[in-house]
N, C-alpha and C positions, 0 to 999 in steps of 0.2 A: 504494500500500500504506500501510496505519494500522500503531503501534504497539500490540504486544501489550498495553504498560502500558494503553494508552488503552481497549482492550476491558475489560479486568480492572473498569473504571467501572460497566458495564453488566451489571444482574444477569440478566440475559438468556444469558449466560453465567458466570453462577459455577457455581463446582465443577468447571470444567471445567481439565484442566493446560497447562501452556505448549505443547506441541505442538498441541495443540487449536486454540488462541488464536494460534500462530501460519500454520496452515491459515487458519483464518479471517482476519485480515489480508491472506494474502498475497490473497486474492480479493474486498479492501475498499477504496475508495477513498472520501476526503472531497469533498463538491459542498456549495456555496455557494449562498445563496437570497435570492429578492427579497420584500419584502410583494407579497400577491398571484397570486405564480407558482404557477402549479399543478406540483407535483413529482410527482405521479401521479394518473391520472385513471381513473373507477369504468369499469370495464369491459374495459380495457387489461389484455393477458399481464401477470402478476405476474412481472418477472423480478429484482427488488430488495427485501431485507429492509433497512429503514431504522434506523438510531438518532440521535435529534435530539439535534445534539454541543451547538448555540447556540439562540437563538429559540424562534420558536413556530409550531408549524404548526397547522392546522385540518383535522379529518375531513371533508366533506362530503358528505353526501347528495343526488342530484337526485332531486326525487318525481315522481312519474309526472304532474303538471301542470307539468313542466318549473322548478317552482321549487328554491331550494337549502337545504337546513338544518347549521348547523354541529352536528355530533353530540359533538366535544371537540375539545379544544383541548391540544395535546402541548406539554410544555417538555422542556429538558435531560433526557438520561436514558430518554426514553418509547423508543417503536419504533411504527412502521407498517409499512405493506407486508405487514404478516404471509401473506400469501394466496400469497407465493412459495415457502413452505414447504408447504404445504397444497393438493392437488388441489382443482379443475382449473387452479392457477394463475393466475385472474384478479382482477382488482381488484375489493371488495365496497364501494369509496367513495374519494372524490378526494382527493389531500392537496394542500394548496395553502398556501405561507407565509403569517403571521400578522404575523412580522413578518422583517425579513433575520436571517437566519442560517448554520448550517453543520448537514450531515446527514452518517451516515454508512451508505453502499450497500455490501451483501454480496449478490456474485452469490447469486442462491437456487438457480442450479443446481449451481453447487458447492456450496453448504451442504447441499441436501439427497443428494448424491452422498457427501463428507465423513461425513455420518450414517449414510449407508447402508453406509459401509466401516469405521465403529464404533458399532457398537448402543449403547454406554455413553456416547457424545455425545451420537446421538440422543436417546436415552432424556431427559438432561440439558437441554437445548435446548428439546424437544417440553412437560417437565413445565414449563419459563418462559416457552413461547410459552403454553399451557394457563393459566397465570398472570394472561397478558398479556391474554388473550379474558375472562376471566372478570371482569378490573377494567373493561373497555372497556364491556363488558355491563351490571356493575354500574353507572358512571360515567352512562351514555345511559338508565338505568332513573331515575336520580333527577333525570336533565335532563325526561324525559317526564312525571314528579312536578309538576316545579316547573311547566311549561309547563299543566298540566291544573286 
């Protein structure tokens, strides 16, 4: 289990109150990373909503000729995994450390169970994962810029 202060960091949950934040703890633990290690791979059951506490991890994509592309690059602060929250719960791309760090995992099946036993977490959580997609989006829009 994480502290509730330590959530409060992550705007991925603001607005939300202490009981909220400590639901979400109790179903949160911190894991440790290597450069290199893949911390989730594209295709694999989403069962982990990520917030990168230290380091750097890297998105990655494998394209259909088996090669890899880093789509971004997370620091402090960011979140992957998102697809644990979102049917059909699989992974849309691989994360693998950039450089050692510390992440932090919130089961997604309590999260999404959590939200479904208060529509006004939900609601809160769904409108900063919606956030989260739309900068990921924007972010991989102007790496595809630059590359062209």
């Amino acid at each position: 289990m994480i502290s509730t202060q330590l959530l409060r960091y992550y705007p991925h949950f603001s607005g939300l109150d202490e009981e909220a934040l400590k639901r979400i703890a109790d179903i949160s633990d911190a894991q440790g990373f290597r450069a290199g290690e893949e911390l989730l791979t594209e295709g694999d059951r989403a069962t982990y909503f990520c917030l990168v506490r230290e380091g750097e991890v890297n998105i990655v994509y494998r394209l259909g000729d088996g090669r890899t592309v880093v789509a971004d690059t997370l620091t402090s602060g960011d979140a992957f995994g998102w697809s644990a929250f979102v049917d059909p719960h699989r992974l849309t791309a691989s994360c693998v450390g950039n450089t050692n760090g510390e992440y932090i995992r919130i089961e997604g099946e309590g999260l999404r169970r959590m939200c479904d036993q208060n529509p006004a977490w939900g609601y809160r959580i769904a409108l900063e994962l919606c956030k989260l997609l739309r900068d990921r989006l924007s972010s991989l829009r102007v790496r595809i810029a630059v590359a062209s």
